[in-house]
TIDOKOL-990970 format. One record per residue (C-alpha): residue in three letters; x, y, z. Coordinates in pm, whole numbers, plus 50000, padded with zeros to 5 digits. Example, Ala and Ser with C-alpha at 12.3 -4.5 7.8 and 13.67 -1.06 7.14 Angstrom:
# residues 2
Ala512304955050780/Ser513674989450714/
# end
This chain:
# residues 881
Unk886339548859170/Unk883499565359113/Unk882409575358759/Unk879229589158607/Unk876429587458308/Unk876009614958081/Unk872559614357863/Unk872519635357553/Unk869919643157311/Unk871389631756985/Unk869699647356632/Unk870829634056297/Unk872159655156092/Unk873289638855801/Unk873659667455587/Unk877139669155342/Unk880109684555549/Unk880269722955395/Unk882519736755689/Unk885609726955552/Unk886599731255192/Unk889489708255317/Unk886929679855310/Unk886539689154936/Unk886669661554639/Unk886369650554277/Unk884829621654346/Unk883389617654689/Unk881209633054938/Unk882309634155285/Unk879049634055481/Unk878539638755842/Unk877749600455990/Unk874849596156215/Unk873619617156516/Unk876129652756672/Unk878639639356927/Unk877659639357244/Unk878279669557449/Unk881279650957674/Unk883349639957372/Unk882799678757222/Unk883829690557581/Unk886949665557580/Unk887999676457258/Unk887459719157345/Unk889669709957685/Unk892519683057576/Unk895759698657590/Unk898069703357286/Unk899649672057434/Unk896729648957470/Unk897119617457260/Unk893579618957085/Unk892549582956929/Unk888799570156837/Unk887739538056737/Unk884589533456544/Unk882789495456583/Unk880219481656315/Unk877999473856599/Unk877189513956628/Unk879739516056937/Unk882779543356933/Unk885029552957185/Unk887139578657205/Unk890689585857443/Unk891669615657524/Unk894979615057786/Unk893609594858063/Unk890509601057954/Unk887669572257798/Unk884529584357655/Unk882499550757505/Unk879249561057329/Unk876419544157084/Unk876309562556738/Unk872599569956665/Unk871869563456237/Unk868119580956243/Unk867509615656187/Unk864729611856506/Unk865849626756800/Unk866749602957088/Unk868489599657421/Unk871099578457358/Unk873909568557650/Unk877389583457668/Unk880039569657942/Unk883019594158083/Unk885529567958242/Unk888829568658393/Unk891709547058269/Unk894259536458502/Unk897229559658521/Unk900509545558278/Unk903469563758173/Unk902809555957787/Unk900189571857623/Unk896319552957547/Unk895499545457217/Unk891629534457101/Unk893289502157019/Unk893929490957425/Unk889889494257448/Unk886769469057361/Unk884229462857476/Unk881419433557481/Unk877549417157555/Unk876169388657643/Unk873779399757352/Unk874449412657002/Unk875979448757035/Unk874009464056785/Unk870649455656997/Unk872579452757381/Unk870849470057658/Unk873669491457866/Unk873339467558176/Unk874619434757930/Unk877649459557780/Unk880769455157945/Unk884269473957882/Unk888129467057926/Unk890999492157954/Unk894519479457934/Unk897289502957995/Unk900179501157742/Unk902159488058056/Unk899869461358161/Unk897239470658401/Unk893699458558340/Unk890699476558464/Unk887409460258377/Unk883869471558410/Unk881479445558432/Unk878479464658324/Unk877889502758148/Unk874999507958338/Unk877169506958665/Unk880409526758553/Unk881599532258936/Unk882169495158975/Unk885109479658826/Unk888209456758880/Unk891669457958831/Unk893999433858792/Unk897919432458619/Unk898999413558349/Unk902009391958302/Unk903219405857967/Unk907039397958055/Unk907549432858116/Unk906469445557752/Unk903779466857613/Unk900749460157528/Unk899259468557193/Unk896069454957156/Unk892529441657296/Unk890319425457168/Unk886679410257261/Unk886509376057138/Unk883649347757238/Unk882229337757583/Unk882419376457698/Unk886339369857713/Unk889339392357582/Unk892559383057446/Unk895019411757496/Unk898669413557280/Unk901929428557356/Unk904179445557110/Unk906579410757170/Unk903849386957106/Unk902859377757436/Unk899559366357391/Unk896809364157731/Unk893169356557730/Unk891519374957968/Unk888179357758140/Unk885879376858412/Unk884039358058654/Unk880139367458775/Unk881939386459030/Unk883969404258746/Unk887459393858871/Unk889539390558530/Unk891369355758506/Unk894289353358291/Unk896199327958086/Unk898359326657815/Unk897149319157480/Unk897519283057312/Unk900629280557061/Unk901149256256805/Unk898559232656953/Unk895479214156790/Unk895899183056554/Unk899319188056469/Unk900539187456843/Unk903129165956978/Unk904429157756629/Unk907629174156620/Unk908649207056553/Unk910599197056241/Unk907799180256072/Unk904579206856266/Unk906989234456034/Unk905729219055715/Unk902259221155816/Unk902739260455891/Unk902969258556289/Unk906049273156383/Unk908009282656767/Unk908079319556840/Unk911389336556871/Unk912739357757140/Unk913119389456939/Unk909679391256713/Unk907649426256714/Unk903839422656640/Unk902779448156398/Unk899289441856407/Unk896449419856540/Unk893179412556386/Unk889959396456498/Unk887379389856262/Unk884119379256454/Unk882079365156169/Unk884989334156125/Unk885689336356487/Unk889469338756374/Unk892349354856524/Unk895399371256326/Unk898499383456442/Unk900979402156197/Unk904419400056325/Unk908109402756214/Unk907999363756185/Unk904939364455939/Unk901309356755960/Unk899369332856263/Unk895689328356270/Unk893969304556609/Unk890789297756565/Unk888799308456917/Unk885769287457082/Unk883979299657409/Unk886619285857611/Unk889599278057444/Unk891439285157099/Unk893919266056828/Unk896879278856705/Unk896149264456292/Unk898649282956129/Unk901589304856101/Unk902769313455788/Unk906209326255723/Unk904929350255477/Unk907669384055557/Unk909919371455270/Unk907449365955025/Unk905389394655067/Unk908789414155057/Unk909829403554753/Unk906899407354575/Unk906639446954638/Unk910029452154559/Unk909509429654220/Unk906459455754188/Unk908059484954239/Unk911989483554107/Unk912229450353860/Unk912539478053591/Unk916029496153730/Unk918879482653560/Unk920739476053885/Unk917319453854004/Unk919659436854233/Unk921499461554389/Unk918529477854453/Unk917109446054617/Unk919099444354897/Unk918429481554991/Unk914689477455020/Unk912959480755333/Unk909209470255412/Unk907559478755711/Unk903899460455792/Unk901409486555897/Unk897819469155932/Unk896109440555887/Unk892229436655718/Unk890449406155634/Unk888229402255305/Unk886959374855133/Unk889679376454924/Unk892169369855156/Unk893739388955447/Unk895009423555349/Unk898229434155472/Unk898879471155451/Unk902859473755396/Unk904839506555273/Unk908099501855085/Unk910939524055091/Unk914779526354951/Unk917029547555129/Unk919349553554825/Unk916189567854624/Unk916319604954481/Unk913789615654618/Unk912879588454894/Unk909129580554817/Unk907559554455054/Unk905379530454809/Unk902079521755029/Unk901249490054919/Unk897959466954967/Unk898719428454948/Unk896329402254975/Unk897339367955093/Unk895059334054982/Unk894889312055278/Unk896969279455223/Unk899229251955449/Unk901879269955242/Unk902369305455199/Unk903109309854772/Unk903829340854543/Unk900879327254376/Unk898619330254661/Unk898809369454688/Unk898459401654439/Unk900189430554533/Unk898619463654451/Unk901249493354443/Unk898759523254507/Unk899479557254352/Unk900049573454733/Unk903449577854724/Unk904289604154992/Unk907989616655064/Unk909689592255321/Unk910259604155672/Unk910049582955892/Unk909199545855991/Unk907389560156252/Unk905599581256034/Unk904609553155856/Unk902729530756127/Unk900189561256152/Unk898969549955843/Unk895749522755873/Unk893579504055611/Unk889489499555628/Unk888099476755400/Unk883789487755418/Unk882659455155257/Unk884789419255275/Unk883059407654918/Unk884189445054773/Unk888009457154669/Unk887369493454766/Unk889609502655011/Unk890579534255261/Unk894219541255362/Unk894239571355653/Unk896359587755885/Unk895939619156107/Unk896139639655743/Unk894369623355489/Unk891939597255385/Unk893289579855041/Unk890689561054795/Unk891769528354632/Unk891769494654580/Unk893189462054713/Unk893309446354353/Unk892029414354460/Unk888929413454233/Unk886729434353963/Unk885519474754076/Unk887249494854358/Unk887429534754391/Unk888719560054212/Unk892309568054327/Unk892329602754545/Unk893639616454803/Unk891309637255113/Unk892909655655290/Unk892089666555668/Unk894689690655681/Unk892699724555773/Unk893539742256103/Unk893079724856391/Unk891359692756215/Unk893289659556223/Unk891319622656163/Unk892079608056507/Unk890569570756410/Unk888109557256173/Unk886119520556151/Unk883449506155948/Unk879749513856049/Unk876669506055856/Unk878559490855556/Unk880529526355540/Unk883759539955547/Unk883889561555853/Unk886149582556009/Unk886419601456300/Unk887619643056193/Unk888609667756492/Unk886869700756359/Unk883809674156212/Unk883299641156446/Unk882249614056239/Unk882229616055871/Unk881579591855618/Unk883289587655279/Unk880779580955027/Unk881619573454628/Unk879729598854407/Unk876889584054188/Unk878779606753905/Unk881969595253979/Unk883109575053677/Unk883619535453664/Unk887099541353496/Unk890229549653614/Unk890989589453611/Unk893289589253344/Unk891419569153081/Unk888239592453144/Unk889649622253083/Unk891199608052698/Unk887959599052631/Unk886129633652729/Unk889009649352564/Unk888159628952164/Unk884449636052199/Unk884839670452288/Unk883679694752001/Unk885229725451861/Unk884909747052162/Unk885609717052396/Unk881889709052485/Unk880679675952478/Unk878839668752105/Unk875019672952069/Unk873019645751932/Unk871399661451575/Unk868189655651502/Unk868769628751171/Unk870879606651327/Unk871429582351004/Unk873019613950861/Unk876149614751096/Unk879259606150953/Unk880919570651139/Unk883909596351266/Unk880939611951483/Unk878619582651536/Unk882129567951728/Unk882479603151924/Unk879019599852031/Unk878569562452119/Unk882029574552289/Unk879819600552485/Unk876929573852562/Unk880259549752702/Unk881029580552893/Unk877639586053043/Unk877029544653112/Unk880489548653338/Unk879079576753527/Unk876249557853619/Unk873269570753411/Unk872609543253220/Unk868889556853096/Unk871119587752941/Unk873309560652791/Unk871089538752656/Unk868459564052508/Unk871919576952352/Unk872669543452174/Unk868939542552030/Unk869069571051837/Unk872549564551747/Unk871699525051649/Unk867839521751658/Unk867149488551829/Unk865579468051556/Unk867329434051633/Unk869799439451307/Unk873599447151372/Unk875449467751105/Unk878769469750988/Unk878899503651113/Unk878259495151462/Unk880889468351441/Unk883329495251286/Unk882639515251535/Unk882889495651876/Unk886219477551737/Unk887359514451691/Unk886239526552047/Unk888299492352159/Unk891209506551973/Unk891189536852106/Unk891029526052473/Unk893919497552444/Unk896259519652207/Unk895419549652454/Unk897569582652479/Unk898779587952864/Unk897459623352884/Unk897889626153236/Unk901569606253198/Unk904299641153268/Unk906419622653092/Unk904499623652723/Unk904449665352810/Unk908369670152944/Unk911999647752936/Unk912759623353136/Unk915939613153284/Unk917549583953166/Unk915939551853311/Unk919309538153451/Unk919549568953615/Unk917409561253878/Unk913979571653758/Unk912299542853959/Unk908369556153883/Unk908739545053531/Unk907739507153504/Unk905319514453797/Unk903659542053553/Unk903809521753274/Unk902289492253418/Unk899449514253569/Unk898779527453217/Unk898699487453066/Unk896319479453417/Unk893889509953341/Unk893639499652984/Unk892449464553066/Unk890029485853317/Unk888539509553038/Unk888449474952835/Unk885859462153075/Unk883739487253105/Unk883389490852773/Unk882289451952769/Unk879809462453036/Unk878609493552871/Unk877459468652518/Unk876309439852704/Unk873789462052917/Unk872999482152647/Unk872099450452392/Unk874909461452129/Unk876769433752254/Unk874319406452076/Unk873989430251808/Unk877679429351702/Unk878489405151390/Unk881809404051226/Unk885029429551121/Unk888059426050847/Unk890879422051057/Unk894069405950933/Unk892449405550575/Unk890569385250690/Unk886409383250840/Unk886719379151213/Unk883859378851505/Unk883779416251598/Unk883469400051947/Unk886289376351936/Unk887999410451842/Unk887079430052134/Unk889039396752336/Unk891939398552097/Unk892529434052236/Unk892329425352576/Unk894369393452507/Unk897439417252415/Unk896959441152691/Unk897739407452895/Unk900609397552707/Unk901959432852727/Unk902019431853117/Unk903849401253115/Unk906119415352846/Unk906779447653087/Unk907069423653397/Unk909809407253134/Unk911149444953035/Unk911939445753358/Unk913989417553411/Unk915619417853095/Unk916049453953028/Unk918679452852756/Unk917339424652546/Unk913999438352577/Unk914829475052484/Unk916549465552223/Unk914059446152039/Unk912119473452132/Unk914009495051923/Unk913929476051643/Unk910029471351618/Unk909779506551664/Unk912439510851366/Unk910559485851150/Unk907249505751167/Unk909019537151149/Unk907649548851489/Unk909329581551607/Unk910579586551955/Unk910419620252065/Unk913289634252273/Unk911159636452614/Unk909949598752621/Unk912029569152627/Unk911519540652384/Unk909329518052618/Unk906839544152616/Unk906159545652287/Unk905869506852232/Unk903849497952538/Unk901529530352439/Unk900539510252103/Unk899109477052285/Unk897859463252001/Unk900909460851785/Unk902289441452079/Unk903079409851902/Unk905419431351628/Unk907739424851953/Unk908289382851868/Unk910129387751567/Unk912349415051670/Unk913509393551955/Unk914579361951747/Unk916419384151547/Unk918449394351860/Unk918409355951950/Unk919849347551591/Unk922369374751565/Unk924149360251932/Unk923989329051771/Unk925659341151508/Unk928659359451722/Unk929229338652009/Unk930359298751946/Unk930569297052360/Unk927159280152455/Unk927439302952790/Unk927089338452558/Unk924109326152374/Unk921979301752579/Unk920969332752815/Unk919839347052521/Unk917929322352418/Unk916419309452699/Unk915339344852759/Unk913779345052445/Unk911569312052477/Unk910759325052806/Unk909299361052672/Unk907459343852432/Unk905889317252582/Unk904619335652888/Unk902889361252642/Unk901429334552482/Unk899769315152753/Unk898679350452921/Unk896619359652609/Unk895249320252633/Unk894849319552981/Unk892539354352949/Unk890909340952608/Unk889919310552814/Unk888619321253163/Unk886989349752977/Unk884909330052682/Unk881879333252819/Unk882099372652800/Unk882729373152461/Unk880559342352340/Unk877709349152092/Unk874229348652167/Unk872319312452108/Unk870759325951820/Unk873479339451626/Unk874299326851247/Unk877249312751085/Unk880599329151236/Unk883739336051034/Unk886729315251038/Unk888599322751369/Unk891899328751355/Unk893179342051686/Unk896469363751663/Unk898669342051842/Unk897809312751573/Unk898469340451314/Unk900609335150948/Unk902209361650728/Unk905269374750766/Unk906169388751124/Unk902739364451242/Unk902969343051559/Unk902639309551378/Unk905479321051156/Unk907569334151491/Unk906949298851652/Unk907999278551333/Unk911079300651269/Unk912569295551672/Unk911779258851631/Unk913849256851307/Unk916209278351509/Unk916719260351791/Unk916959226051675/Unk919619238251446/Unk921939262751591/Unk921299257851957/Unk920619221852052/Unk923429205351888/Unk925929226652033/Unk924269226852422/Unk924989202552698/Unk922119178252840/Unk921159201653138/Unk920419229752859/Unk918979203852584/Unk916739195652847/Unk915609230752904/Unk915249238752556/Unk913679212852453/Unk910899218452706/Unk910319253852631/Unk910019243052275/Unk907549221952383/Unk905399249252546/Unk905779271152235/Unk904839241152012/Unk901969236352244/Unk900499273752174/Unk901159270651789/Unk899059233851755/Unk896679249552034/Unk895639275051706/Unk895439251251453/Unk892739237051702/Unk891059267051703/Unk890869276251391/Unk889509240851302/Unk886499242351539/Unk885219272551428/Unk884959257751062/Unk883659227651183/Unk880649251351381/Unk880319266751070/Unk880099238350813/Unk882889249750613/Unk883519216450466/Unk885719225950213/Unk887959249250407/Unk888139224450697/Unk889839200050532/Unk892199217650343/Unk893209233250708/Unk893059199350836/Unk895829184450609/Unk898129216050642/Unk897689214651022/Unk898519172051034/Unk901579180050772/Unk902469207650998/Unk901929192051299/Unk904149159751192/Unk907169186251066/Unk907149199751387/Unk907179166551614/Unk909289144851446/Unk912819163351480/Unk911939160751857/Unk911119123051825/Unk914789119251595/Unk916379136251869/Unk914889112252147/Unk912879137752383/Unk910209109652378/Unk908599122552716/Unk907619157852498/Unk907009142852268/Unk904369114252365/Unk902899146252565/Unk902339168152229/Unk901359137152004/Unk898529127152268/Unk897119162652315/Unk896869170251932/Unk896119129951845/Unk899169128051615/Unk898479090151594/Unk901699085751318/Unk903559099451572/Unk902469078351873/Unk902819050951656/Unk906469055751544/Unk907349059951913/Unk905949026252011/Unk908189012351734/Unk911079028151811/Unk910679020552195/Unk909548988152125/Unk906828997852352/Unk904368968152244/Unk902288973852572/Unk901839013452520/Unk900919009152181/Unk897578984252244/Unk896799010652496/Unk896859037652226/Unk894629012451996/Unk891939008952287/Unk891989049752394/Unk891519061852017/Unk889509034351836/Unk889089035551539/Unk890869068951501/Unk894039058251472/Unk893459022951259/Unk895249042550975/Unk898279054251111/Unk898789017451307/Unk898779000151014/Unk900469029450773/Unk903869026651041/Unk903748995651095/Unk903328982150722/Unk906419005750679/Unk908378991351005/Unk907548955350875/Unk909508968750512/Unk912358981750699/Unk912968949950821/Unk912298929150506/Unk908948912150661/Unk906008910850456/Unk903088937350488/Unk900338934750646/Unk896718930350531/Unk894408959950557/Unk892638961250913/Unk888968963850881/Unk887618987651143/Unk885028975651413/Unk883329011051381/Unk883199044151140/Unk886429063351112/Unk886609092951232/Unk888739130851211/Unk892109131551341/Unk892129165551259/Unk890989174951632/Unk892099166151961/Unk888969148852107/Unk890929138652460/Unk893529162452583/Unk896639153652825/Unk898369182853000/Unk901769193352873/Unk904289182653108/
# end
């Protein structure tokens, strides 16, 4: 067969796309990539019949190909703007009755791509039925092989170049070859290793644990994936997730994850845990598995959700990213629902839909299909892109591939070749929504931004908030000299803070968490009921929560790089002085509890709306007929805690009415469950986040820190946690079984745990600040506290919790009395070695009083070997079983 070379002189032209005002955006340009096409892809595209199947793929080495019918067209993309002749090869595939796609193409070198001269670049074409045709070298396009593959009869759906200038080619059934040319370029075929390596020959039973598993007769491969810089290989099939890692001559099957279900499941959890009939709706879910990415997250799986019985029938795309592990876990992925939601047509439909991810270390991610290119992100880590869709839909334009080249999203348009999506400079660090609240509060009169006056210590604080607002604004659209020339005049930099600037952040902070949902239809017109299938409304509500915590950190950001972050210094919060930072946390702390308490909403709808209802009552919070109840609560995130005692008063009143352990224990166990999970959210964030919100080395003396979940007062956490323990122990444990006593009695524990866990808190800080006085009045009401709370537990025999709880918080009286009661002489000396002199007291306080009980004499004071020391704070900590 003889082919030929076309040469073309390629000039840059990397001017922004102005043909089209399809290509239009609000937050990106669309810029033409690299050098014109070259004149035989132009010429391909001006002859291909309506019928043509079109496809391009676009390689980071600077190679595309495009196929056009029968028709391949391989090319190098020139990046300068200097003219150059750069090569162009028109081939001929071998004749199939299925149509090409850019996917049955790749090519390879003996040298890096990039930098290959045409003689080292080589090319194979697979025909969706199996025949091979191979071309050892570019440079001589008239010489090639052929050869046909033994794919069982199925068709093939992708090729890939892997190491040692071999391929390994796929069919849609999972028939997996790897193809080898010789020096003569014959292609020699095998079948690719399965569920071999170290784990081989050790039973299939026992190789299933370690994540190797046999491949069934009827599994569909949805997509394959080689990523050269781990020299891995995926394959995404209807069985779940394999990876072999491929050498020069050979390759290992290391794992294959069974990952369908759990992936599944966690969409549909994202998507409909909020419809009363949760599942119903379950079993009516389908998922199809579009494309596969890797990151350094984890692999990306590109998945679109659907439910037939849906009014209208939405597909959900969905981007989930999967942790590698022995053992596939819901805890190893995160599931981002993104906000393209187009009406469901087909499945078909749906596998035109692909996924490029520009940079592995970077969330930003690019969903297209022949229409459209949609902005987002996978979730899997801080940043990402502005939500948006792109479309391509002008006459006669359709994207027919796209790829990553030079770090770049790029894609490959009909009426515009290649075009690259680039983010805006302008375009705002927060989410849509969340900028346009803020542009709308510092807007003046006639809805133009405020000016800056000229005597700046004149402005009223009301202002002085709209226009640090305006600087915030300015910082997130990436002009941070505007910004921070802004906060100058506003707050001259003379190394002081000021009350006002503390009043004033903590007020910008408010804002953001206790946001309006401007852009939210449902704040503007009614709703239908929620049971009445209106499935968008825990995804929109959980958006609003995530976009919050968003704003939240660029706002964090925004002070740190503009020094007012060092320059904050305390607020009245509470009645009480707190860190201004420790604030800012506080707020973000309850934006995570509120997720958890809408992941909760969701599957507990009518304990949760209920208490809902009452909280709202209690603060005498309206509810406008277009918005449901749930929208008003999770709208005020920082009142989020005003939920806790609303739900033990649901929890008290079914004690009250139902003597059959079955009607209330749901209740309850509910209730422990809602309460402790928003607890250790806001911990878990308070913790892996300290260091954001830790004051500078050179700060002074801090207020007393008193974190909301450690709380007093009526309707305050400590108060919440005190009242369920009083409540459990005596209407629900005496009247459960030993399964539930069991239960309860460990989510006591946890709730316990959190309460203590504030006490701790609250005592460090006055130990920092040399509150001497203070400290030790806490101290004794935390020890009396702290020895109410355990020893019901220790009466009632739960001496696993409670040895856990008494070790953690060094309740030595405690430990002590356990000992006793266990006649546990052994455990006790080890308690006497671990804490010293620490517990000396308590040893001989119990057992004086042991040795009474029993009529024996007392003992003689010990005298310690060294100084005593506080008791008041856990110095060694033992994790909560």
């Amino acid at each position: 067969m003889l082919g030929f070379t076309a040469f073309t002189w390629i000039q840059s032209t990397p001017t922004r796309v102005q043909s089209h005002a399809a290509l239009n955006s609000h937050h990106f340009d669309i810029q033409t990539f690299g050098s014109s096409l070259p004149v035989k892809v132009m010429e391909a595209l001006t002859m291909a019949d309506v019928d043509d199947h079109i496809s391009v793929k676009v390689e980071a080495s600077g190679w595309a190909w495009m196929v056009c019918g029968e028709r391949l067209i391989i090319w190098k993309v020139s990046q300068t703007s200097v003219a150059k002749l750069s090569v162009c090869k028109d081939l001929q595939l071998p004749s199939s009755e299925f149509a090409y796609s850019a996917d049955l193409i790749s090519i390879t070198s003996s040298r890096p791509l990039d930098s290959a001269p045409i003689p080292s670049v080589s090319a194979l074409a697979v025909s969706p039925d199996g025949s091979a045709r191979f071309w050892p070298s570019l440079a001589h396009d008239g010489t090639y092989t052929e050869t046909s593959l033994d794919l069982a009869g199925h068709v093939c759906n992708y090729v890939a170049a892997v190491k040692g200038g071999s391929f390994i080619v796929s069919s849609y059934r999972g028939h997996l070859l790897r193809l080898t040319p010789d020096s003569s370029g014959k292609l020699h075929q095998r079948p690719v290793q399965q569920g071999q390596g170290m784990l081989s020959g050790i039973g299939r039973r026992v190789s299933s644990l370690f994540g190797i598993r046999g491949q069934p007769a009827d599994l569909t491969v949805f997509s394959v994936l080689w990523v050269k810089e781990t020299g891995c290989l995926y394959s995404l099939s209807s069985c779940g997730l394999s990876k072999w890692e491929v050498d020069e001559n050979s390759e290992t099957q290391v794992l294959s994850w069974s990952t369908n279900q759990i992936i599944t499941d966690s969409i549909t959890d994202a998507i409909w845990d909020s419809e009363s009939n949760y599942s119903e709706i379950k079993k009516g879910v389908n998922v199809s598995y579009l494309d596969i990415q890797y990151s350094k997250a984890g692999l990306v799986v590109l998945a679109a959700a659907w439910h037939p019985g849906d009014t209208p029938c939405v597909a959900y795309f969905c981007l989930v990213t999967l942790a590698e592990s022995i053992a596939p876990s819901p805890d190893l992925l995160t599931v981002e629902v993104t906000k393209y939601n187009p009406p469901f047509q087909s499945e078909e439909e749906l596998q035109k839909t692909r996924v490029v991810l520009p940079e592995p270390s970077s969330p930003a991610a690019y969903l297209y299909n022949e229409e459209l290119v949609f902005t987002c992100s996978t979730g899997a880590g801080r940043g990402g892109l502005a939500e948006e869709k792109i479309s391509f839909s002008s006459p006669g334009d359709r994207i027919r591939g796209g790829g990553v080249c030079a770090g770049l999203p790029v894609f490959f348009s009909q009426n515009s070749g290649l075009v690259a999506v680039l983010a805006r400079e302008s375009a705002s660090l927060l989410p849509e929504t969340m900028e346009e609240s803020l542009c709308t509060s510092v807007a003046g009169p006639e809805g133009t931004p405020l000016e800056t006056p000229p005597k700046i210590d004149m402005v009223a604080q009301e202002d002085k908030t709209k226009l640090l607002k305006q600087a915030f604004l300015q910082f997130c659209r990436h002009d941070l000299v505007g910004a921070q020339s802004m906060v100058y005049e506003l707050f001259p930099s003379d190394g002081e803070g000021s009350a006002e600037l503390d009043a004033v952040v903590t007020q910008i902070d408010l804002d953001l968490v206790d946001d309006y949902p401007a852009c939210d239809p449902r704040w503007a017109e009614s709703v239908p009921d929620e049971g009445a299938g209106f499935t968008l409304t825990s995804l929109i509500l959980l958006h609003q929560l995530e976009d919050k915590m968003k704003a939240h950190r660029c706002l964090m950001d925004f002070l740190l790089q503009t020094g007012l972050l060092d320059r904050l210094t305390s607020t009245t919060v509470r009645m009480s002085p707190m860190s201004t930072r420790l604030l800012l946390c506080e707020h973000a702390e309850k934006l995570s509890a509120a997720i958890v308490l809408k992941n909760h909403h969701a599957k507990h709808p009518e304990l949760v709306n209920t208490a809902i209802l009452s909280a709202l009552k209690k603060s005498n919070t309206d509810i406008l007929a277009n918005l449901t109840p749930a929208d008003v609560f999770f709208r005020e995130v920082s009142q989020i805690s005003s939920i806790f005692e609303c739900l033990l008063d649901e929890e008290e009143k079914a004690l009250k009415e139902h003597s059959d352990a079955a009607r209330w224990a749901e209740v309850v166990l509910n209730v422990n469950d809602i309460v402790k999970d928003m607890l250790q959210a806001a911990a878990q964030y308070r913790e892996t986040k300290a260091s954001l919100y830790r004051a500078p080395e050179n700060c002074g003396p801090e207020p007393e820190y008193i974190p909301w979940t450690a709380s007093g007062g009526a309707g305050g956490v400590r108060t919440v946690i005190t009242r369920q323990h009083e409540l459990i122990l005596r209407a629900a444990y005496p009247h459960a079984d030993a399964e539930l006593r069991g239960v309860l009695s460990e989510q006591l524990v946890a709730l316990l745990d959190s309460l203590l866990s504030g006490y701790v808190s609250q005592l460090t800080s006055l130990r920092r600040t040399g509150q001497q006085e203070r400290y030790v009045m806490l101290e004794n009401e935390y020890t009396q506290k702290r020895s109410e709370l355990l020893a019901p537990l220790l009466e009632l025999g739960q001496h696993q919790w409670v040895a856990a709880l008494a070790e953690k918080y060094c309740d030595f009286d405690i430990l002590v009395q356990l000992c006793e009661r266990t006649d546990n002489q052994s455990r006790l000396q080890q308690y006497m070695v671990k804490f010293a002199d620490q517990v000396w007291d308590a040893i001989y306080g119990a057992r004086s009083a042991a040795r009474r009980r029993r009529g024996a004499p007392p003992l003689d004071p010990p005298t310690p070997k060294y100084g005593r020391g506080s008791g008041g704070i856990p110095f060694e900590c033992t994790d909560i079983p």
